[in-house]
C-alpha positions as CSV (number, residue, x, y, z in Angstrom):
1,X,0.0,0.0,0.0
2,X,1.3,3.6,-1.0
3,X,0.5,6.2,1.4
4,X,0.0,10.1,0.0
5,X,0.0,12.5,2.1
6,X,-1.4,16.0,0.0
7,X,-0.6,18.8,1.6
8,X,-1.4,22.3,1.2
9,X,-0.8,24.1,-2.2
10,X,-1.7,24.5,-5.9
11,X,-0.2,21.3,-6.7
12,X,-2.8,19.5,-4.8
13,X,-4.9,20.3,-7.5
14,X,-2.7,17.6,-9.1
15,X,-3.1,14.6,-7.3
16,X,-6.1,13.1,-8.1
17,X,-4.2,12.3,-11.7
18,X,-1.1,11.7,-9.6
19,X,-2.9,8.6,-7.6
20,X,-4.9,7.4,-10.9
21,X,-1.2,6.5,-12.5
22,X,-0.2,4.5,-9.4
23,X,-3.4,2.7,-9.1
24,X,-3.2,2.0,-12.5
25,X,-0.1,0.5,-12.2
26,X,-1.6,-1.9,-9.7
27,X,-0.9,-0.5,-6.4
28,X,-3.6,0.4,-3.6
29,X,-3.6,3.5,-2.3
30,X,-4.6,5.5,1.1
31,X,-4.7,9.7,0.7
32,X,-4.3,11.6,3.5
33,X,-5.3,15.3,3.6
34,X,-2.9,17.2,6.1
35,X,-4.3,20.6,7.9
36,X,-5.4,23.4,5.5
37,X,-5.4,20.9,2.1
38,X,-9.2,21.3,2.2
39,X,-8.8,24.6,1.2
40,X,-7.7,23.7,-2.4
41,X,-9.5,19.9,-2.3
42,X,-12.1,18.0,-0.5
43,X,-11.9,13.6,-0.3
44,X,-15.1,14.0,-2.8
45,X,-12.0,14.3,-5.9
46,X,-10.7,11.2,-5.0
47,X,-14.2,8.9,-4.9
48,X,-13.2,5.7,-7.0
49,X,-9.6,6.1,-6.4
50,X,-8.2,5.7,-3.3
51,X,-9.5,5.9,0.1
52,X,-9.0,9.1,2.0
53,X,-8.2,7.9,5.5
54,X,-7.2,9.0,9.4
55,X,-4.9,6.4,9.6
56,X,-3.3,4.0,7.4
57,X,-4.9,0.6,7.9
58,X,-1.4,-1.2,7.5
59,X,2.1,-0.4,7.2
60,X,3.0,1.5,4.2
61,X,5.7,0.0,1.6
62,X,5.9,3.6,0.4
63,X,5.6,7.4,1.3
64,X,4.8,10.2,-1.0
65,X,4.1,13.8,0.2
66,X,3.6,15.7,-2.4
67,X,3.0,18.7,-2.6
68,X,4.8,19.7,0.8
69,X,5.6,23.3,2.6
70,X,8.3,24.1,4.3
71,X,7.2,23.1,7.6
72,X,6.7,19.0,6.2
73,X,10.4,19.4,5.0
74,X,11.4,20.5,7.7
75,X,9.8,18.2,10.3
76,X,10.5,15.0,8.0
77,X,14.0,15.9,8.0
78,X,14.4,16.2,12.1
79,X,12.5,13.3,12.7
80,X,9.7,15.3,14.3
81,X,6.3,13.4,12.7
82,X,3.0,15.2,13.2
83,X,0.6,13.4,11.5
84,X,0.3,9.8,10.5
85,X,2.4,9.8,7.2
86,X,5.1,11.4,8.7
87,X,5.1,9.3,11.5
88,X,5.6,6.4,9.0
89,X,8.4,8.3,8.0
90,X,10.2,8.9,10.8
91,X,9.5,5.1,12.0
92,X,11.2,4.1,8.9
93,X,8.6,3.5,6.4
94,X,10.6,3.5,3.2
95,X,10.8,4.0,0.0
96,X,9.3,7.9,0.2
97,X,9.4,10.9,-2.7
98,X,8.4,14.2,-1.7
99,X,7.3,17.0,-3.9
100,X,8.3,20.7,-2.3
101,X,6.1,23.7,-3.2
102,X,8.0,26.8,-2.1
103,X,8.1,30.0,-3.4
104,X,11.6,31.4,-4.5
105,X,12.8,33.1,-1.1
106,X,11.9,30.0,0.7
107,X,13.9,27.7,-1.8
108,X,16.5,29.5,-1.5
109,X,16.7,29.6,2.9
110,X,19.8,28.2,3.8
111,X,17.9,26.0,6.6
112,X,15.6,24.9,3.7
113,X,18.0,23.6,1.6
114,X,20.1,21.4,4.6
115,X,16.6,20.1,5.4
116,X,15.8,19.1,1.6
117,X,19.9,17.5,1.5
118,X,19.2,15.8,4.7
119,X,16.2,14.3,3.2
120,X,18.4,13.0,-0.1
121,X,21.1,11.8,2.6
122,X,18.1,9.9,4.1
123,X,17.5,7.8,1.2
124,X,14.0,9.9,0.4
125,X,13.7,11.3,-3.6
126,X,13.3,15.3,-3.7
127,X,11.7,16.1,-6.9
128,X,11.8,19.5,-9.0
129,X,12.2,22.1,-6.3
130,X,15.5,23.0,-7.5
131,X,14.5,23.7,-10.9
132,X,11.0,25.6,-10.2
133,X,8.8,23.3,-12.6
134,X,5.6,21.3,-12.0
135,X,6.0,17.8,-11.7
136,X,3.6,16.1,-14.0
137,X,1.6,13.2,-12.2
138,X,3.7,10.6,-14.8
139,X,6.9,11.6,-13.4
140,X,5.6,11.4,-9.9
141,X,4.5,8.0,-10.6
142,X,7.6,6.7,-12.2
143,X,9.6,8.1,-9.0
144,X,7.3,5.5,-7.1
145,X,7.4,3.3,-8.7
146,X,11.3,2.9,-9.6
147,X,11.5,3.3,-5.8
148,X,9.4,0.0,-5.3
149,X,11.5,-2.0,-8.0
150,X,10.4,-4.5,-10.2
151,X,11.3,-6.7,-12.5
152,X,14.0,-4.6,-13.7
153,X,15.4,-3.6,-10.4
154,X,19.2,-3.1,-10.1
155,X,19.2,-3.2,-13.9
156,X,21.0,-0.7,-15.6
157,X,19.7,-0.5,-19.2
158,X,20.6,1.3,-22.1
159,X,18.3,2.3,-24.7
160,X,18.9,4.2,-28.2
161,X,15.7,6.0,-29.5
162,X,14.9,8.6,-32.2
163,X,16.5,8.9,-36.1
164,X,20.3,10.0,-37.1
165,X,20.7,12.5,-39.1
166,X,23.4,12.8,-41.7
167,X,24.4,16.2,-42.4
168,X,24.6,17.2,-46.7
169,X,26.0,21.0,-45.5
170,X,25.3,22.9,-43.1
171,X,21.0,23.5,-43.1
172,X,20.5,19.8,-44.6
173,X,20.3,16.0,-44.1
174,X,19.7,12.9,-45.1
175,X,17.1,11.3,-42.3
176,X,14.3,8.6,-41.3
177,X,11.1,9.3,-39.9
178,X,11.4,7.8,-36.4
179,X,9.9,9.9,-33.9
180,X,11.4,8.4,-31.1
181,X,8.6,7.7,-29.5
182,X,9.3,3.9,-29.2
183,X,12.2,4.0,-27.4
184,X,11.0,6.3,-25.3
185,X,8.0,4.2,-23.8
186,X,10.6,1.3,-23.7
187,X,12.5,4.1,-21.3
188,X,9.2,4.7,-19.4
189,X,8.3,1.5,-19.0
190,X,11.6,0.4,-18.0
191,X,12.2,2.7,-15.3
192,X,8.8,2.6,-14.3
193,X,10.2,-1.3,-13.6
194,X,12.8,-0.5,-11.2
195,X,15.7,-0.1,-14.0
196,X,18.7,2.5,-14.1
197,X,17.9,3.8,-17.1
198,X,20.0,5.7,-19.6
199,X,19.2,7.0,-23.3
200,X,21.0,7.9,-26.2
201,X,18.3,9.6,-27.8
202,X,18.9,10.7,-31.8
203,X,17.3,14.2,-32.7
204,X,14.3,13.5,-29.9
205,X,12.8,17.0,-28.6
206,X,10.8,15.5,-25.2
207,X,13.3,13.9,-22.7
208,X,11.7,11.0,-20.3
209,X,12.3,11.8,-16.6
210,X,14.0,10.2,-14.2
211,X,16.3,8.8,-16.8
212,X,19.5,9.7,-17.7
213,X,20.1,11.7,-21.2
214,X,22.5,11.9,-24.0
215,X,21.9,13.5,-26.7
216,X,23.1,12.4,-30.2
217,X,22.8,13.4,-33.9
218,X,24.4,11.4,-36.3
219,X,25.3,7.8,-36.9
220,X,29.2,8.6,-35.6
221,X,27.7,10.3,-32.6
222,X,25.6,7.5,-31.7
223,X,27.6,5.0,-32.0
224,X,30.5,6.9,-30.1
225,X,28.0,6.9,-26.9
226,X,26.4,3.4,-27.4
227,X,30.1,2.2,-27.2
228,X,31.5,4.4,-24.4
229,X,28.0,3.3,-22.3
230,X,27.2,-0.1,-23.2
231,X,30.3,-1.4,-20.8
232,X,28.7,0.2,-17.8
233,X,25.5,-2.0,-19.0
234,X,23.8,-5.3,-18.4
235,X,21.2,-4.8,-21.1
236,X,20.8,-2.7,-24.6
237,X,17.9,-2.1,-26.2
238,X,18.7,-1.2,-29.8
239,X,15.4,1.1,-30.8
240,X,17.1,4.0,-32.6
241,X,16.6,4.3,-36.4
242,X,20.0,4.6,-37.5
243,X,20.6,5.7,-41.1
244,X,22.6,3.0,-43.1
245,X,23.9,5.3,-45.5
246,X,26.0,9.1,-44.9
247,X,27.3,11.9,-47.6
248,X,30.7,10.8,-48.3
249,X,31.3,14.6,-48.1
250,X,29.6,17.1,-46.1
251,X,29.7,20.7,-47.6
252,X,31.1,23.5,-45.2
253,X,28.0,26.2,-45.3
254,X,25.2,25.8,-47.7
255,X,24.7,24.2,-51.2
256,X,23.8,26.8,-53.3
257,X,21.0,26.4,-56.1
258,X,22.1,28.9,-58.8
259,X,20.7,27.4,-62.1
260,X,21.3,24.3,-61.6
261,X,18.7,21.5,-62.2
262,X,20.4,18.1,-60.5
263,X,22.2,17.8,-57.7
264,X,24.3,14.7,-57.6
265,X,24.8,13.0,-54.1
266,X,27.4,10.4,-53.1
267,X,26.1,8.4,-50.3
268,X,28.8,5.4,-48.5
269,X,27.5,2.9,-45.8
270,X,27.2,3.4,-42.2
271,X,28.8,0.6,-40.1
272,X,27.1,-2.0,-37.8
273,X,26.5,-0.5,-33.6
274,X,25.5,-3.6,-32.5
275,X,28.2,-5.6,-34.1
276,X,30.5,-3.7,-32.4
277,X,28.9,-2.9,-29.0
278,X,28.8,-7.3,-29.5
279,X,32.5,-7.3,-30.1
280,X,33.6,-5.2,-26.7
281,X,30.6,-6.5,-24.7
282,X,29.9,-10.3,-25.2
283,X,27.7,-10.8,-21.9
284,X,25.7,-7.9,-22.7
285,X,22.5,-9.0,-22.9
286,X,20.9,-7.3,-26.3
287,X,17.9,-6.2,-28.2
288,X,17.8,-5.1,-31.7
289,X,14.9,-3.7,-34.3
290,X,14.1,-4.7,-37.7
291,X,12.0,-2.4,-39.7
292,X,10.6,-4.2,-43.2
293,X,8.2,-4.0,-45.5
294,X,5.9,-6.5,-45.6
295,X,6.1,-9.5,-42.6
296,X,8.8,-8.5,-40.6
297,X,9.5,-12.3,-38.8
298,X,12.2,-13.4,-41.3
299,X,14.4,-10.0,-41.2
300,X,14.2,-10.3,-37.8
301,X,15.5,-14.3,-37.4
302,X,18.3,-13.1,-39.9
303,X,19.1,-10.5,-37.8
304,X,18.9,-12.7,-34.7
305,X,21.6,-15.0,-36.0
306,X,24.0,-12.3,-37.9
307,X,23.9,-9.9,-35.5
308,X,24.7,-12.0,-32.5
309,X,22.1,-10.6,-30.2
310,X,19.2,-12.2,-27.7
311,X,16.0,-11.0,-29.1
312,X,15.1,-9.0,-32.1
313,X,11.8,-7.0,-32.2
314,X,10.9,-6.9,-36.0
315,X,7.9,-4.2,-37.1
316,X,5.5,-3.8,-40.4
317,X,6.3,-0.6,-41.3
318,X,4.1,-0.5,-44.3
319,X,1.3,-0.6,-42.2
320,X,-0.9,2.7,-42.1
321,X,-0.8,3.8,-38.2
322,X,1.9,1.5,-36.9
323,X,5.5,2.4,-36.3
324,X,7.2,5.9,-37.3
325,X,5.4,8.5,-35.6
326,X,2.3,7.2,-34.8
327,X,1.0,6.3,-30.8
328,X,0.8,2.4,-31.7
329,X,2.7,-0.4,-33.2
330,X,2.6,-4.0,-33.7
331,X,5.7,-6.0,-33.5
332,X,7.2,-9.9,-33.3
333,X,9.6,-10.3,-30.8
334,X,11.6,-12.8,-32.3
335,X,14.1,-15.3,-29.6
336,X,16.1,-18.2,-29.6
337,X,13.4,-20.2,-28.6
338,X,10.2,-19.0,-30.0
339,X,8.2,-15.7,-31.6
340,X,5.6,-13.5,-29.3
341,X,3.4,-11.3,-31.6
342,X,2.1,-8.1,-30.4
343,X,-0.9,-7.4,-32.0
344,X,-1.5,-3.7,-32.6
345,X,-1.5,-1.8,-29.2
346,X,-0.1,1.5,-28.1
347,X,3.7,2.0,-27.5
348,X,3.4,1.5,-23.8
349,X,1.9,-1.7,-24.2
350,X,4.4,-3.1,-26.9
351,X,6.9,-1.3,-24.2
352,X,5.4,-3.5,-21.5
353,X,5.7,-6.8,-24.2
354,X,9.1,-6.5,-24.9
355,X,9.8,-5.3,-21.2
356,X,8.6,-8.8,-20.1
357,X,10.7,-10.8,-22.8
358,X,13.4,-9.2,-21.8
359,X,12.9,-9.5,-17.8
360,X,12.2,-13.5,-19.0
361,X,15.4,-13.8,-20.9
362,X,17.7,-12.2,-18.2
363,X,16.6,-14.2,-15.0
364,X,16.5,-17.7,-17.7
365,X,20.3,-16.6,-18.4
366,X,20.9,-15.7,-14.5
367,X,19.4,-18.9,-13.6
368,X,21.7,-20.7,-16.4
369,X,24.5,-19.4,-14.4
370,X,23.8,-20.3,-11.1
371,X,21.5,-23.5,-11.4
């Protein structure tokens, strides 16, 4: 059971959504209102969501206080609990995220600050105060639930998302039309599962959070970072579209029209990332993609075998409203020892599908090792 403890502020307002995305995820929750919340919202918000309670009816495998004034920092952080949720604090009822609302001047208090590092000594996650922005209700819930573990837990993963870009001069490329938007529910999903999560995203504007990011543009670039990365790995998920083929020559400034009516353009071939991450890293466990036209289950066996990797996730991108760009895919996940279809779902879900092959695959291999 999660206990929430909303306190006073705006971003109450907030939390209704907050607790949907954790009980959606399949955890029970109990709200508590702490003195003055009623001011911004009443229990009647949170009728068919959780309970809003006096006292917990059980022991809480997690904490979140959000939002929080000064006064709840302060008190967690001395040990002095005043009301229920902070007295499952302070008798060690762990994991716990807090969510500050403080106005610039009180951010910024000296004794503030010690109280909100003492907290982060304590093991408890501080979110956003430092930077001044809201923090959504999905990044609230992936805090949670990354606290709780999973599946994934003490997993560090590395995913690649987005499109390279292969610069012609200075204003043009040569690209692909991946969004990114795979691998960044495959980043969601992952760290929503307890993983330590990095991405080296590929020309992708909206950053996951709670992840770490690296941004990359080109082919070079990305495989420069999937390299340097993948040792510090135990798994790598391959979803980046990486463009097979570069200018042999980039032009310094910009390609001029004139009068001209062709434009001839030398392309050479990329290399192979996950041939080479394979080369330096033969126990990493890893996941590649295979875009076709047409039934993607054959590419995808081919690439199981030449590529040396443990699962290959093969899509139809022919198919109108599947794959680049769009909110849902359909995909074969493609193993050594048998084919999973995903019928059409959205990304999360396919996230969740490959999620769970790979979870599968690692304990099989970790049992291998030890049984």
């Amino acid at each position: 059971m999660i206990l929430f403890a909303v306190g006073p502020g705006t971003g109450a307002l907030q939390t209704p959504e907050m607790i949907r995305d954790l009980v959606s995820s399949g955890h029970r929750v109990e709200v508590i209102l702490e003195q003055e919340t009623r001011r911004f919202i009443g229990p009647a918000v949170f009728a068919g969501l959780a309970p809003v309670v006096e006292e917990p009816a059980e022991t809480p495998e997690a904490l979140v206080f959000a939002p929080s004034t000064a006064g709840t920092v302060a008190r967690l952080a001395r040990g002095l609990g005043e009301g229920p949720a902070e007295r499952s604090y302070t008798a060690g009822a762990r994991p716990a995220v807090i969510v500050p609302e403080l106005d610039e001047a009180t951010a910024a208090h000296p004794a503030v600050r010690e109280n909100l590092e003492l907290l982060r000594r304590d093991g408890c996650r501080v979110l956003a105060h430092e930077e001044r922005r809201v923090v959504s209700p999905a990044e609230l819930a992936g805090a949670v639930l990354n606290s709780l573990g999973g599946p994934l837990s003490g997993i560090r993963v590395l995913i690649t998302a987005g499109g390279t870009r292969e610069p012609v001069d200075k204003v043009r490329f040569v690209g692909n039309r991946s969004s990114g938007k795979m691998g960044r529910a495959i980043a969601r999903e992952a760290y929503r599962r307890g993983a330590e999560v990095t991405v080296v995203a590929a020309n992708v504007e909206v950053r996951e959070p709670g992840v770490r990011w690296v941004d990359a543009e080109t082919y070079a670039e990305l495989k420069e970072a999937t390299a340097r990365l993948a040792a510090y790995s135990d798994a790598l998920i391959m979803a980046a579209a990486v463009s097979d083929f570069t200018p042999a020559e980039v032009v310094e400034g910009k390609i001029r029209r004139g009068n001209a009516k062709e434009l001839e353009l030398k392309l050479v071939a990329t290399g192979d990332i996950l041939k080479a991450v394979r080369m330096s890293n033969p126990e990493l466990f890893m996941v590649g993609f295979a875009a076709s036209f047409g039934d993607p289950t054959a590419d995808a066996r081919e690439k199981l075998e030449t590529k040396d990797v443990d699962l290959v996730v093969g899509n139809d991108v022919s198919l109108a409203g599947s794959g680049f760009g769009s909110e849902e895919n359909e995909v074969h996940i493609v193993g050594r020892t048998g084919d999973n279809f995903v019928p059409r779902s959205t990304k999360k879900e396919v996230a969740g599908a490959i999620l769970d092959a790979v979870a599968m695959e690692i304990s099989k291999e970790r049992q291998g090792k030890h049984g």
